[in-house]
C-alpha positions in Angstrom: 5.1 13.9 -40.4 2.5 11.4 -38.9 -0.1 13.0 -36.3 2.1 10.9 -33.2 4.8 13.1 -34.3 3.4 16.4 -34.4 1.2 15.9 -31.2 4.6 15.5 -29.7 6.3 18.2 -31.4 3.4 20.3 -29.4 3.4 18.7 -26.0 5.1 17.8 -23.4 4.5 15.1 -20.8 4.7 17.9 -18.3 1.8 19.7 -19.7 -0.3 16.9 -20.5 -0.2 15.4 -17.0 -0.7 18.7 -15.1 -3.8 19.6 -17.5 -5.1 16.2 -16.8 -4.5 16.5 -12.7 -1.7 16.0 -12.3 0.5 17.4 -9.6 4.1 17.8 -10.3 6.6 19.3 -8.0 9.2 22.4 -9.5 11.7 19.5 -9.3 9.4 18.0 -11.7 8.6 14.9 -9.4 5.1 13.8 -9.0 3.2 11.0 -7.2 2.5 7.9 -9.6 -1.3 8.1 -10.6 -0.7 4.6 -12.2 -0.3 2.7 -8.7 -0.7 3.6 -4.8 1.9 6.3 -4.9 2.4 7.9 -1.5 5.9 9.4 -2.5 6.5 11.5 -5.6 8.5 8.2 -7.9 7.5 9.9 -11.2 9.8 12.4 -13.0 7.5 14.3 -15.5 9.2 16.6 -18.2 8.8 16.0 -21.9 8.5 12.4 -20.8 7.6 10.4 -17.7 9.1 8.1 -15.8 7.8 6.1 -12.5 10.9 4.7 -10.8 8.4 2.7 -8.6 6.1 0.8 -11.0 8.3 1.4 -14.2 5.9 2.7 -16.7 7.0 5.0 -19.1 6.7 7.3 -22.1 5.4 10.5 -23.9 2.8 12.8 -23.8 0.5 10.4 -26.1 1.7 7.1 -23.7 0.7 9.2 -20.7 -2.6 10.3 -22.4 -3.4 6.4 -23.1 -2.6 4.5 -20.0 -4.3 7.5 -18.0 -7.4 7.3 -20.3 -7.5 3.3 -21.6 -7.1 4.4 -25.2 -5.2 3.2 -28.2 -2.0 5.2 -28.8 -4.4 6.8 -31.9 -7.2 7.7 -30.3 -5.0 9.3 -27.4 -3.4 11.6 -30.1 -6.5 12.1 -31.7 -7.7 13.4 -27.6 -4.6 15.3 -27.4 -5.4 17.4 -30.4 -8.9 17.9 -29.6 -8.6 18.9 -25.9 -5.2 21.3 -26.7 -7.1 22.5 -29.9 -3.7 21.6 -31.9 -4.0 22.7 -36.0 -3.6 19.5 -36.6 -5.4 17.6 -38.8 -7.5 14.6 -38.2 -10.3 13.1 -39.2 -13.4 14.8 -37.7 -14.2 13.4 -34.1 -18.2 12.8 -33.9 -19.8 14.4 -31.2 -20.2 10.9 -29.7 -16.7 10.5 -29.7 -16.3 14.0 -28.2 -18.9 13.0 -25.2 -17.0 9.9 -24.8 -13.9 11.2 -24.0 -15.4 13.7 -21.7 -17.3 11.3 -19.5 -13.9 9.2 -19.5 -11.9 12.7 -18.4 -14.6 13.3 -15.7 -14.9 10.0 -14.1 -10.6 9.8 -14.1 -10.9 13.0 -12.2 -13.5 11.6 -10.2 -11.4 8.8 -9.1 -8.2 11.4 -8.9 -11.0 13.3 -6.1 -11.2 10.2 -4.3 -7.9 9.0 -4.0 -6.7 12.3 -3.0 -9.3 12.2 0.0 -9.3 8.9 1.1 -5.0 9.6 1.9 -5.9 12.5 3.5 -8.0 11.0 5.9 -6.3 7.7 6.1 -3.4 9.8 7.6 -5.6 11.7 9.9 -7.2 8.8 10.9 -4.4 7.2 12.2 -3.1 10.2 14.0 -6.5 10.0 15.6 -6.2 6.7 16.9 -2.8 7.0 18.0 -3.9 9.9 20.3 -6.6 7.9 21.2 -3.9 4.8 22.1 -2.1 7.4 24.5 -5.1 9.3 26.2 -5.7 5.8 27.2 -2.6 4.6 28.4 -2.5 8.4 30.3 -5.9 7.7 31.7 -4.8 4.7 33.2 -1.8 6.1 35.0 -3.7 9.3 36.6 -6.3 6.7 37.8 -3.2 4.3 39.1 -2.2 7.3 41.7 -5.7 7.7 43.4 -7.6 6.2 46.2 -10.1 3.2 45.0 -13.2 5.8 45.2 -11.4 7.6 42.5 -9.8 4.8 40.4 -13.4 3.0 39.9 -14.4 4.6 36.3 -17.1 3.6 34.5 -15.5 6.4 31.6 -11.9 4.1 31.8 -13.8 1.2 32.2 -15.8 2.4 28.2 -12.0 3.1 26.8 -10.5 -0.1 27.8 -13.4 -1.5 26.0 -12.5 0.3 23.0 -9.0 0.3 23.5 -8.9 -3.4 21.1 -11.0 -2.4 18.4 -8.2 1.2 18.0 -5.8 -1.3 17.6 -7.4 -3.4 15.3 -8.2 -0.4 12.8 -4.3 0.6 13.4 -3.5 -2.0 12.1 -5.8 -2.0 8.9 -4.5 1.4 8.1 -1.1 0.7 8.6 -0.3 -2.8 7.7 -3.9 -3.8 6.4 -4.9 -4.6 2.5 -5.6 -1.6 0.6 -9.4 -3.2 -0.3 -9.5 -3.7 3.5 -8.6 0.0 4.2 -10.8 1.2 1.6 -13.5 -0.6 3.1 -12.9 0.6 6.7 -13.2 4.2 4.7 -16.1 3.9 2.7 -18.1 1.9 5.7 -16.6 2.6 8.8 -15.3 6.0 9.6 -18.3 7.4 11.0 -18.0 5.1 13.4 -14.0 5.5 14.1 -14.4 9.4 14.4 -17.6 8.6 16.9 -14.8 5.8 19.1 -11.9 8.5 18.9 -14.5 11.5 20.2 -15.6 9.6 22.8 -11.7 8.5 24.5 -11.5 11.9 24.1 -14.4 13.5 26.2 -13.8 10.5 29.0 -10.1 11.0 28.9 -11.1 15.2 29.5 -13.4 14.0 32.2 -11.2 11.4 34.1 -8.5 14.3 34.0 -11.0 17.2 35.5 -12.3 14.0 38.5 -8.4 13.1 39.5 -7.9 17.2 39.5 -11.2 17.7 42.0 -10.0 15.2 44.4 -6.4 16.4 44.3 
């Protein structure tokens, strides 16, 4: 029996992805960590399948297209990170550092990915709240005299009002380099835009409440 075959004989895609970072679901569903995955498409068990994207395999084929290894040297990883009796020629220790620095930096990436969906989700609850504290701003203000209506605190979130919209639509319909870009360079200043509707949508609310 070749060393493909007995690696096999000893894993399971299942195990192999979840030890890599993989989250998979009881059902054994999982989100695709081969393309922008935002519902679980991948059915892990002793091999894998992405309905989305279509790739495919075992535990070795998972090992190699998460990794960017030959179908050999995946096996050969597989043996040395499970500590399988079986036998191989000797990996070197630079081989051995290799594959660590590639395991780290996939994980790395995994890291990233995971947070940039979580706050590309929060994000664009945040906006939309600040889309409606707006539009709920403007209709408090509509009821009062013109002393009352003149805000220079409405006057800031109509002013922001277009550039909401415009990172709405990044996040929703935008490019995924465009989205990614908006995360890695702008959401200091998108949480600082949201904040700020916030406290002047608080404060136009307490002003139309004192002159009530």
């Amino acid at each position: 029996m070749d060393i493909f075959s007995e690696v096999k004989e000893h894993l399971t895609a299942r195990q192999v992805a979840e030890s890599y970072g993989l989250y998979v679901r009881r059902n054994g569903t999982a989100c695709c960590p081969f393309h922008d995955d935002r519902h679980p498409s991948m059915k892990v068990d002793k091999n894998y399948h992405c309905f989305a994207c279509g790739v495919g395999g075992d535990a070795i084929d998972y090992t190699a297209r998460m990794y960017g290894l030959s179908q050999y040297d995946a096996a050969k990883k597989l043996i040395e990170d499970f500590n399988l009796s079986i036998h191989t020629e000797t990996m070197s220790k630079k081989e051995k550092e290799k594959l660590h620095r590639e395991k780290e930096e996939r994980m790395r990436i995994i890291r990233i990915k995971k947070r940039f969906s979580r706050w590309r989700r929060k994000t664009i609850e945040l906006l939309k709240k600040a889309l409606v504290q707006i539009d709920d701003s403007g209709q408090v203000l509509c009821a009062k005299t013109p002393d009352v209506t003149f805000s220079d605190n409405y006057a800031m979130m109509l002013h922001a009002e277009p550039i909401i919209n415009y990172w709405l639509d990044i996040l929703c319909m935008g490019s995924e380099q465009d989205q990614k870009e908006l995360f890695i360079q702008g959401r200091k200043e998108v949480e600082n835009i949201a904040g700020n509707v916030s406290k002047w949508h608080r404060s136009i609310v307490e002003r139309c409440r004192e002159s009530a």
